[in-house]
N, C-alpha and C positions, 0 to 999 in steps of 0.2 A: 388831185386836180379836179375829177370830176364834180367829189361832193361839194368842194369851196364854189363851184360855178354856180351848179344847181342851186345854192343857195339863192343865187339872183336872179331866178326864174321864177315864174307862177305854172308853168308847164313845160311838156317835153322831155326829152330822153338826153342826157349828157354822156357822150362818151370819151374818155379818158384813151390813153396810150400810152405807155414808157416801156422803151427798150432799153434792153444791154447786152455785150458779152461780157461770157463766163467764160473766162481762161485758166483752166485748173484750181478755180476757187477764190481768182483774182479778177474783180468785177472792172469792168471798163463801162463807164457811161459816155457824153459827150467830153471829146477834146476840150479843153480849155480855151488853148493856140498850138501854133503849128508845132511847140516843140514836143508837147504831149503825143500830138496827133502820131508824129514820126516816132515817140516810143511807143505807143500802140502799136503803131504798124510793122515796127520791127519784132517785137515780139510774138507778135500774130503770125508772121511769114514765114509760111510751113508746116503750120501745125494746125492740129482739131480744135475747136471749140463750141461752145452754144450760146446762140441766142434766145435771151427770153423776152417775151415782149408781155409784158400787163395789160389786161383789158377791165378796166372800170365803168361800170352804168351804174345811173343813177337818173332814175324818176322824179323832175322837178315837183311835180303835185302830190306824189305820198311819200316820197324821202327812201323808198324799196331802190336797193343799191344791189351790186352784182360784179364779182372781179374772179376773175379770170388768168391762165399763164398758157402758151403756148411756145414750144421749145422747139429750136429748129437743132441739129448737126451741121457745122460748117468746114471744109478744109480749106484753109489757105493756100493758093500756088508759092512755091519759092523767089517770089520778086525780087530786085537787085534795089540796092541804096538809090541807085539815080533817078530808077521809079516811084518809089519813094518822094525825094526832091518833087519831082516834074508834078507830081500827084498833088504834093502841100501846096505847090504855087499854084495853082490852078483852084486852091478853096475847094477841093471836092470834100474834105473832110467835115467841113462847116455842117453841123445839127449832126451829124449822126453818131451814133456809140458805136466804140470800137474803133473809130475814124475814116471806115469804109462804106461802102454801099454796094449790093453782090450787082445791084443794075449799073454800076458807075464804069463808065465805058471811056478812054482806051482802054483806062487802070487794070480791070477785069481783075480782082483780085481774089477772086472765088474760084477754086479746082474746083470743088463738090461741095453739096448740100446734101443731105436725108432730114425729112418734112417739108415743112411750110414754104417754098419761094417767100410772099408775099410777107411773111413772119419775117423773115431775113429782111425784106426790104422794111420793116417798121411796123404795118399793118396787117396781121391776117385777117381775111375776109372771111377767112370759112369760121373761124372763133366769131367773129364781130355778129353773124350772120346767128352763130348758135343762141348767143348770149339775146337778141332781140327773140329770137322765136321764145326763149326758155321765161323772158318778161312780157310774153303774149304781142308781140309787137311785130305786125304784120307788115310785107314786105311788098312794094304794088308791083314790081315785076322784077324779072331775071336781072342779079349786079353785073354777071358774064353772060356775055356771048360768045366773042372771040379779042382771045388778046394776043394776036402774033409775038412770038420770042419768048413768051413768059410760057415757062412750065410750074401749068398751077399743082397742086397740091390734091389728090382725091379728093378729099373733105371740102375744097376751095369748089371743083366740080360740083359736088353732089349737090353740096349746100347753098350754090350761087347760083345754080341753072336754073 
């Protein structure tokens, strides 16, 4: 995705993103429709898996490109079918892989994480953050300050502040 952009550029940095989960070797990306959605999520509920999320750059003026994976540990809580339901009618599942979101509230379908918050949520900062320094690509000030409720990531700290 990135480098097709960068082609229609004469400058500037493109960055790319695709996420999925991995659930024992069985890749989920985005739902299709809602009947998908509800087999994700029943399969999901209850158990571990990972999310990977890809980070592509790519320099519009010299074509120097750069991709990246950043892997989060996820537990599912044990949700009931009707949550489920109330979850699909409500289009929370719309864009994202796996058919959840760890921020998507009442749903809250996340027990635990180990890594990235932010990786779960689609984007990790602390990766994005590494991948600009590592292409000389200076940052004019701190991405964090303070983000109430969100438990960042060390890496997301060190590298955002």
């Amino acid at each position: 995705k990135a480098k097709v952009s960068a082609l229609r550029l004469n400058a500037g940095t493109v960055i790319g993103v695709h996420t999925v989960v991995d659930l024992d070797g069985v890749v989920f990306g985005k739902p299709t429709d809602r009947d998908t959605a509800a087999d994700m999520l029943k399969c999901l509920r209850g158990r571990d898996h990972r999310v990977i999320t890809a980070v592509s750059m790519v320099d519009a003026s010299y074509g120097q490109d750069l991709t990246k994976c950043q892997v989060s540990q996820v537990t599912m809580r044990d949700y009931v079918v009707d949550e489920i339901r109330e979850y699909i009618c409500s289009e929370g599942f719309v864009d994202k892989a796996g058919s959840y979101g760890i921020q998507d509230v009442p749903f809250s379908p996340v027990l635990d994480f180990r890594g990235c918050y932010l990786n779960v949520v689609g984007l990790p900062v602390c990766l994005v953050v590494k991948m600009l320094r590592q292409l000389r690509i200076s940052l004019m000030a701190p991405l964090v300050a303070d983000w109430p409720g969100i438990s960042l990531c060390s890496d997301c700290v060190k590298h955002t502040s």
